[in-house]
C-alpha positions as CSV (number, residue, x, y, z in Angstrom):
1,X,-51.1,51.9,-33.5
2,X,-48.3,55.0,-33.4
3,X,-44.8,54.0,-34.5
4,X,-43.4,54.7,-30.6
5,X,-39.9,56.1,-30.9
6,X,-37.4,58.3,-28.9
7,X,-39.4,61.2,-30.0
8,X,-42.1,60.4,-27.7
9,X,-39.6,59.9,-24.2
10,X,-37.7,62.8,-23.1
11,X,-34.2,61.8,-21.2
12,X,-31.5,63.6,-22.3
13,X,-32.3,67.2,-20.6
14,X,-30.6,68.5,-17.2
15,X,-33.2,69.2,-15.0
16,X,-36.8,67.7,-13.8
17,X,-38.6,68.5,-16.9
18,X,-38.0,65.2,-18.1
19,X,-39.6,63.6,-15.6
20,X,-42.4,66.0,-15.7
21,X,-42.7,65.3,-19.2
22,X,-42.9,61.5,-19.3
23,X,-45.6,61.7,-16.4
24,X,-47.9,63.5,-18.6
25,X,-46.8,67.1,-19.0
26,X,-46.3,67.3,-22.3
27,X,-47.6,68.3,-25.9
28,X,-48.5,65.5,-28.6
29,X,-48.7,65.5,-32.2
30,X,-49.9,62.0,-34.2
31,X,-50.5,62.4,-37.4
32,X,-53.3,60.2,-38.5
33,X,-52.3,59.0,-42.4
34,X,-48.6,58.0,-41.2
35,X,-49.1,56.8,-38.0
36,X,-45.9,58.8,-36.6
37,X,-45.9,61.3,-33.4
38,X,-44.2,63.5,-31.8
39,X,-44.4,64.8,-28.0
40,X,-43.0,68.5,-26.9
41,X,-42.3,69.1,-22.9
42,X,-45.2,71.9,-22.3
43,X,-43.4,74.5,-21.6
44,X,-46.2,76.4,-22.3
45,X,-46.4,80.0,-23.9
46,X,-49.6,80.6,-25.0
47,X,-53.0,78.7,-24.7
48,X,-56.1,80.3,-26.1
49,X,-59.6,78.2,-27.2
50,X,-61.8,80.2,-29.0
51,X,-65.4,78.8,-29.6
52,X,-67.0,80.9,-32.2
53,X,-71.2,80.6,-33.2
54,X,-71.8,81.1,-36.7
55,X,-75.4,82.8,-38.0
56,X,-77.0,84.1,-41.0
57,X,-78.8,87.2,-40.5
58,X,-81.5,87.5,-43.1
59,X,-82.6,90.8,-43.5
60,X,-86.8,91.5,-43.9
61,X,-88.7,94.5,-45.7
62,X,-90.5,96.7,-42.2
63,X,-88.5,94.4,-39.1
64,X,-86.4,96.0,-37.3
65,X,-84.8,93.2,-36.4
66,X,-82.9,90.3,-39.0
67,X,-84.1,86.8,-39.4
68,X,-81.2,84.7,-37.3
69,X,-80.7,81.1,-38.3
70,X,-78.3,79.6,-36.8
71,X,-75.2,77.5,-38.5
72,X,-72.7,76.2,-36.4
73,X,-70.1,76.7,-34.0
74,X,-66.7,76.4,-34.5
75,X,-63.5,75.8,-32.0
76,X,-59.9,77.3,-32.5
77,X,-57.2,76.7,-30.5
78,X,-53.7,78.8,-30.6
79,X,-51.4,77.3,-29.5
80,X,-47.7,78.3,-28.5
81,X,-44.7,76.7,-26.4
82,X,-41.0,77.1,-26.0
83,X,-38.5,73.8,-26.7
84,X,-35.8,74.2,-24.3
85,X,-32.2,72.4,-24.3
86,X,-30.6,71.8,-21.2
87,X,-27.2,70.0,-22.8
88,X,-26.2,70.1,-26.4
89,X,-27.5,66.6,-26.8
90,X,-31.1,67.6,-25.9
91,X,-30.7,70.3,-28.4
92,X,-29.7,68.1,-31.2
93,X,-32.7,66.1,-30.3
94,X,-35.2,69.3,-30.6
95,X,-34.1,70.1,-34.1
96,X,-35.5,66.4,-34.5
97,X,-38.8,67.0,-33.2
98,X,-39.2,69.9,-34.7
99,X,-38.2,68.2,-38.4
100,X,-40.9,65.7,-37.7
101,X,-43.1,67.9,-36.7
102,X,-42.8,70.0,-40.2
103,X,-42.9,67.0,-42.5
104,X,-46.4,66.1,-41.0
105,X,-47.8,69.1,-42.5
106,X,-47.5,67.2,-45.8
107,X,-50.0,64.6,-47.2
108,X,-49.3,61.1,-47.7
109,X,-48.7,59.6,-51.7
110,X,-49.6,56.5,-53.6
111,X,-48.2,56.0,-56.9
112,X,-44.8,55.8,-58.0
113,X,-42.6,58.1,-60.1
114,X,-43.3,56.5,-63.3
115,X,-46.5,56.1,-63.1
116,X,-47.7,59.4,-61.2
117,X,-47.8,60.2,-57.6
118,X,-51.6,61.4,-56.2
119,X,-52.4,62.6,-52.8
120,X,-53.8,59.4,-51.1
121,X,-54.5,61.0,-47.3
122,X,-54.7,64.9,-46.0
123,X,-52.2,65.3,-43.3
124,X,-55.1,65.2,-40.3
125,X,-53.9,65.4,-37.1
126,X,-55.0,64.3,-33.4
127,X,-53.1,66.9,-31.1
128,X,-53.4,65.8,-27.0
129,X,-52.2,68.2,-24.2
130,X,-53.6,66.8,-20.8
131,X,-56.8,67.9,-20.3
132,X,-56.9,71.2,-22.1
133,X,-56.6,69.3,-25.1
134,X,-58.0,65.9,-25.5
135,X,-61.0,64.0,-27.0
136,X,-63.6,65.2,-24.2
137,X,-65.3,61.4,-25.3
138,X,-62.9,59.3,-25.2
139,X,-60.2,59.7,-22.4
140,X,-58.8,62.2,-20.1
141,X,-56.1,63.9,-19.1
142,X,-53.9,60.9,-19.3
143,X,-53.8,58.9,-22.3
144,X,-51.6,59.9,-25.6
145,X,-52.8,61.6,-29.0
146,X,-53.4,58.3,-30.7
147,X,-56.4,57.3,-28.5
148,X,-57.4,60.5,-26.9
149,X,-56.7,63.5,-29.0
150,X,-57.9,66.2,-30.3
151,X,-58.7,65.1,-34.4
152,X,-57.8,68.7,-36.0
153,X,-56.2,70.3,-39.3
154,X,-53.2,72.7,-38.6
155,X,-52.6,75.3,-40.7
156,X,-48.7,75.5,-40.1
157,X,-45.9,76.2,-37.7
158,X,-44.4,79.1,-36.9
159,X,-41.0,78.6,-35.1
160,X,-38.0,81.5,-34.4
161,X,-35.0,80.4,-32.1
162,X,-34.4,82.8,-29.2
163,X,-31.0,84.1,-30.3
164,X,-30.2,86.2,-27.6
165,X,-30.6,82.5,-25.5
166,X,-26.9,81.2,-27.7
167,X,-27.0,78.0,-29.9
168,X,-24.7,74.9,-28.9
169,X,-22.3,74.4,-31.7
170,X,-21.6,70.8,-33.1
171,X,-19.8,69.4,-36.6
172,X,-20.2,72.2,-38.1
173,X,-24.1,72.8,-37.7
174,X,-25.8,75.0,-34.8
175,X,-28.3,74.4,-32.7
176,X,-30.6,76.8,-30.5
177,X,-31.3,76.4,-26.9
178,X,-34.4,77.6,-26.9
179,X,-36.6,77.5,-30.1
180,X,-40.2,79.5,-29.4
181,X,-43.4,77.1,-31.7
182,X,-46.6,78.5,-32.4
183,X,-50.0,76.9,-34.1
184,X,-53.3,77.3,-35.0
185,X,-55.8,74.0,-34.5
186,X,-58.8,73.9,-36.4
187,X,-60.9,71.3,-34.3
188,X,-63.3,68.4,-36.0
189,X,-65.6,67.6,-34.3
190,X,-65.8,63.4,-33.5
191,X,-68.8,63.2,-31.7
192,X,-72.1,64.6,-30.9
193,X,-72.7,67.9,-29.1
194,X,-76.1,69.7,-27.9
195,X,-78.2,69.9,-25.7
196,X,-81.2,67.1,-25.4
197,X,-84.8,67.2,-24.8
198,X,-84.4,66.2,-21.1
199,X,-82.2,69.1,-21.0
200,X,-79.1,67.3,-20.4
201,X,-76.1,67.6,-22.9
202,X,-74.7,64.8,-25.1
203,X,-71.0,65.2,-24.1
204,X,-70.9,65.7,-21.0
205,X,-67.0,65.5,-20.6
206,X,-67.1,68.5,-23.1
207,X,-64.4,70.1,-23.8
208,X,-62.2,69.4,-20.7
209,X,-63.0,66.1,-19.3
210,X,-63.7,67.6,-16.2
211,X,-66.2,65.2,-15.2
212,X,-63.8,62.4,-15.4
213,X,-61.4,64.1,-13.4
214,X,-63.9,64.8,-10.7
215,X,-64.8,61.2,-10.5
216,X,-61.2,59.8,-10.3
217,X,-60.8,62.2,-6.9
218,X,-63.6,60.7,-5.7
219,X,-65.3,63.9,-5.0
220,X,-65.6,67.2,-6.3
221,X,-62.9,69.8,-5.9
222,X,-64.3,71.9,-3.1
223,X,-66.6,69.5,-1.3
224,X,-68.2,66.2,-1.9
225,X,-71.8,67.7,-1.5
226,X,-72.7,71.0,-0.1
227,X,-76.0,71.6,2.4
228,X,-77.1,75.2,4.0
229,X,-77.8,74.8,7.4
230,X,-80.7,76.7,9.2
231,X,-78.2,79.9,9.7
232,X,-78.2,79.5,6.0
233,X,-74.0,78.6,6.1
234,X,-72.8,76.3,3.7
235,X,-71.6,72.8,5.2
236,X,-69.4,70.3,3.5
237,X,-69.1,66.9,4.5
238,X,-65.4,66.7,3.5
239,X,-63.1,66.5,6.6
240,X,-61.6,69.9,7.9
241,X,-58.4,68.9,6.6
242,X,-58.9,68.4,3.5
243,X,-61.1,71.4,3.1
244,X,-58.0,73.4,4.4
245,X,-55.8,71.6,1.5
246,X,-58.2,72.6,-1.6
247,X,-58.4,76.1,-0.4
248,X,-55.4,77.3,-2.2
249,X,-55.0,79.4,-4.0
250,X,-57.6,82.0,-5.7
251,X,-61.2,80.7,-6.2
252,X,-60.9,77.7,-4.9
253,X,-59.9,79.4,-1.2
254,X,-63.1,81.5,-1.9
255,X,-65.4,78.4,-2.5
256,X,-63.6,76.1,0.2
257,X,-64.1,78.6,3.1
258,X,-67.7,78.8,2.3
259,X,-67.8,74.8,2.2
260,X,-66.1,74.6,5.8
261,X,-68.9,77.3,7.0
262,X,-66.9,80.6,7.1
263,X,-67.3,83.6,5.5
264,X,-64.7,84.7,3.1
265,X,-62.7,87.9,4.0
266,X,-61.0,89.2,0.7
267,X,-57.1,89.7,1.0
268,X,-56.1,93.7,2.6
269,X,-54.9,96.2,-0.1
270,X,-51.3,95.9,-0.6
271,X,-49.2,99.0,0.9
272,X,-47.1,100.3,-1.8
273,X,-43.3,102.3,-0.5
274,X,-43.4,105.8,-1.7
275,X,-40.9,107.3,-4.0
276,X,-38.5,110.0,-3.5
277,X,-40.4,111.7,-6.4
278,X,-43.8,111.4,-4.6
């Protein structure tokens, strides 16, 4: 069970993003060998999940074409957010998330000094960030890294204060308002994931527990079921109100006026001010 400490509550900032944070909208680091973790308020800065198929392309004397075996497929996510202080005690308290943060890239020892200190564990992680990150088989988008993360190796952290932001000065040491963090996660796969002979997929959940978060509404996010009428409309059996609420904004307008039955106008071209110089 994770050693649960002030790192993982936010309360000293001066604004709503520390209630935002403690409801869910935040970024989690456990390290798996020493139990300890660490939580970030997502202010988010860069999200990127990269899912890259690996094959061996064997050559053969008068084909035009390779021999392609397949290997594997891999999944990468990058990863970067800022860590904002909104008083100089919230600021203090970054430097100590990011400090924990650091000393989880190192491995865990047995031994003692006399008799010789060996690597015991490899600093694995579990990393959690709602749905977007999380252990598709396990949980969704609200339980912490421990039981629903991401299990993942990290090559390092990359961190630069913003110093055009200012630092809060305090006994003698400074510390930055805003601090900008960047990662790379190499995922590990926990569970099994393919397609079946009944052509249905072993994970369903996979990679963004999207089916559990359709369940818990109760319906799907446009319309519980969809039918075509004879003037070949689509007609959703949602009430009209609640149509009218999941139409916004983007896509989800698109596929909710087709669910209520009417056809989807796309917004006029904006009309642009001319210039002196035009």
């Amino acid at each position: 069970m994770a050693k649960k400490d002030e790192l993982q509550w936010f309360d000293l900032g001066a604004d709503a993003s520390d209630n935002l944070a403690n409801k869910g909208q935040f970024i989690e680091f456990y390290q798996v060998p020493s139990m300890k973790a660490v939580r970030f308020k997502a202010f988010l800065t860069q999200y990127e999940d990269n899912f890259n198929s690996t094959w061996k392309r064997t050559p053969v004397f008068g084909k035009m074409d390779p021999i392609h075996t397949f290997q594997h497929t891999q999944r990468t996510i990058n990863l970067g957010w800022d860590v904002l202080a909104g008083s100089i005690e919230e600021a203090v308290e970054n430097q100590q998330r990011i400090s924990t943060l650091v000393q989880m890239l190192y491995p865990s020892y047995e031994g003692s000094e006399t008799d010789g200190k060996r690597i015991k564990t490899a600093p694995i992680f579990k990393v959690k960030f709602m749905n977007l990150i999380t252990d598709a088989s396990t949980s969704g988008a609200s339980s912490d890294a421990e039981t629903g993360g991401l299990v993942c190796t990290i090559d390092g952290f990359r961190h630069a204060p913003v110093v055009e932001s200012g630092y809060f000065a305090l006994g003698g040491g400074l510390f930055p308002k805003n601090f900008q963090l960047q990662c790379s996660i190499h995922v590990l796969h926990t569970h099994n994931l393919g397609w079946m002979g009944d052509g249905e997929f072993e994970e369903e959940n996979f990679p963004y527990a999207a089916n559990d978060i359709r369940r818990d509404l109760g319906t799907t996010i446009v319309g519980a079921e969809l039918t075509i009428d004879e003037n070949g409309t689509y007609v959703s059996s949602l009430p009209k109100s609640l149509r009218r609420s999941s139409a916004e904004p983007g896509v989800s307008r698109v596929l909710a006026e087709q669910a209520a039955g009417q056809p989807f106008l796309p917004p006029a071209p904006r009309a642009f001010p001319k210039t002196d110089e035009e």
